[in-house]
C-alpha positions in Angstrom: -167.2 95.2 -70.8 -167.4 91.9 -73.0 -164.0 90.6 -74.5 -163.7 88.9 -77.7 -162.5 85.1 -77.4 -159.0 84.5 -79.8 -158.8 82.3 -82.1 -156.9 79.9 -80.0 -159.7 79.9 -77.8 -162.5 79.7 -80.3 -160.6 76.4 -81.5 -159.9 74.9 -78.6 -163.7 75.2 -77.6 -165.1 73.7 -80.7 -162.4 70.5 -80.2 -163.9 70.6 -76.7 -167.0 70.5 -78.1 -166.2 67.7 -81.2 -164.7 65.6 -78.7 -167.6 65.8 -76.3 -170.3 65.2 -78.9 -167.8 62.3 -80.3 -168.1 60.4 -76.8 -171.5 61.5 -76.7 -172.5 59.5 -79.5 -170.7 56.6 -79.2 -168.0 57.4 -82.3 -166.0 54.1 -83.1 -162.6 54.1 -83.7 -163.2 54.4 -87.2 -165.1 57.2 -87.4 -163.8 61.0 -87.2 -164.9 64.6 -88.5 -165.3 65.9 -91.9 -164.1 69.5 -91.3 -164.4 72.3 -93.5 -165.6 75.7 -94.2 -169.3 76.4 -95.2 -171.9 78.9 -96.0 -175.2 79.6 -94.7 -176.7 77.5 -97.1 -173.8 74.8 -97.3 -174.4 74.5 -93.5 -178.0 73.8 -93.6 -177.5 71.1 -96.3 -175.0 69.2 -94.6 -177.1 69.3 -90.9 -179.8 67.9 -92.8 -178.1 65.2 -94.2 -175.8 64.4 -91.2 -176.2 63.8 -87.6 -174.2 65.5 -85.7 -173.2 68.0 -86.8 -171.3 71.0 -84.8 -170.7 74.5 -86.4 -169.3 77.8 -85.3 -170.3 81.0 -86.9 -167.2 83.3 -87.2 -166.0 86.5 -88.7 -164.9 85.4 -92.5 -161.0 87.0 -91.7 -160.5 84.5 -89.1 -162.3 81.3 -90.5 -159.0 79.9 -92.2 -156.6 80.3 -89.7 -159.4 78.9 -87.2 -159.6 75.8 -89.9 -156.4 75.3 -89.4 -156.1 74.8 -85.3 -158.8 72.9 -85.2 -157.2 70.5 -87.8 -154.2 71.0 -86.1 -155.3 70.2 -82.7 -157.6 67.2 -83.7 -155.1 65.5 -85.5 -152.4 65.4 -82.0 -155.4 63.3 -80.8 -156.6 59.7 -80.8 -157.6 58.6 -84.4 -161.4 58.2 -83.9 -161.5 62.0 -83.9 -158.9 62.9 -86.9 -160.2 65.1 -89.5 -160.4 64.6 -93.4 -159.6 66.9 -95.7 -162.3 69.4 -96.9 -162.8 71.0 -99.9 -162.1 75.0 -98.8 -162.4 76.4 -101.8 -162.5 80.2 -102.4 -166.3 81.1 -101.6 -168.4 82.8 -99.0 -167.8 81.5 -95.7 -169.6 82.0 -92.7 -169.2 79.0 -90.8 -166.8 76.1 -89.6 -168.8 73.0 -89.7 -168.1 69.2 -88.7 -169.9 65.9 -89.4 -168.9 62.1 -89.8 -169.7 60.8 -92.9 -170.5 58.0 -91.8 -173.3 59.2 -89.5 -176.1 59.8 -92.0 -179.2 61.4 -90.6 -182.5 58.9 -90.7 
C-alpha cells in the first residue's frame, strides 16, 4: 500500500530540491526563483528558454495552496533563493515550475 505525500511534504521537497539545484549551480546572491503556476505547454516554453528549471506535476486542487508553501517557505530563507511574484492567473494548471531569470538557456 502506497500513501500519497501532503502538501506539506510535496513543498518542502521541491524547496529541497530549489535549494539543492541553487547550490548546484553556483546561484549568486542576487539571483532567486521565478515561481509560478504553469501548463503543459507553459512549462515546456519556459525549460526551453531557461536553465534550470525545476517543476512538479500536481493534482490542479492542490496547486495553489502548494504555491503558496513553497513561497512561504523560500522566502524564511537566505535572499539568493527568494521568489518573485508570478503571474497565477486563472488557467489550466498542471504544474508548479521554477527558473531564474537571469539564467537564460544558451
Amino acid at each position: 500500500m502506497t500513501t500519497t505525500p501532503t502538501v506539506e511534504q510535496q513543498a518542502t521537497i521541491y524547496v529541497y530540491d530549489l535549494n539543492n539545484c541553487a547550490n548546484e549551480f553556483g546561484f549568486k546572491s542576487d539571483e532567486g526563483w521565478e515561481i509560478g503556476l504553469a501548463s503543459d505547454a507553459e512549462k515546456t516554453a519556459i525549460e526551453k528558454k531557461y536553465f534550470p528549471t525545476i517543476s512538479a506535476r500536481a493534482l490542479p486542487e492542490i496547486l495553489a495552496e502548494l504555491l503558496h508553501l513553497v513561497r512561504k517557505r523560500l522566502s524564511g530563507l537566505n535572499s539568493g533563493n527568494s521568489p518573485h511574484s508570478v503571474n497565477t492567473a486563472d488557467g489550466n494548471f498542471q504544474y508548479l515550475v521554477a527558473y531564474s531569470p537571469k539564467r537564460l538557456r544558451s
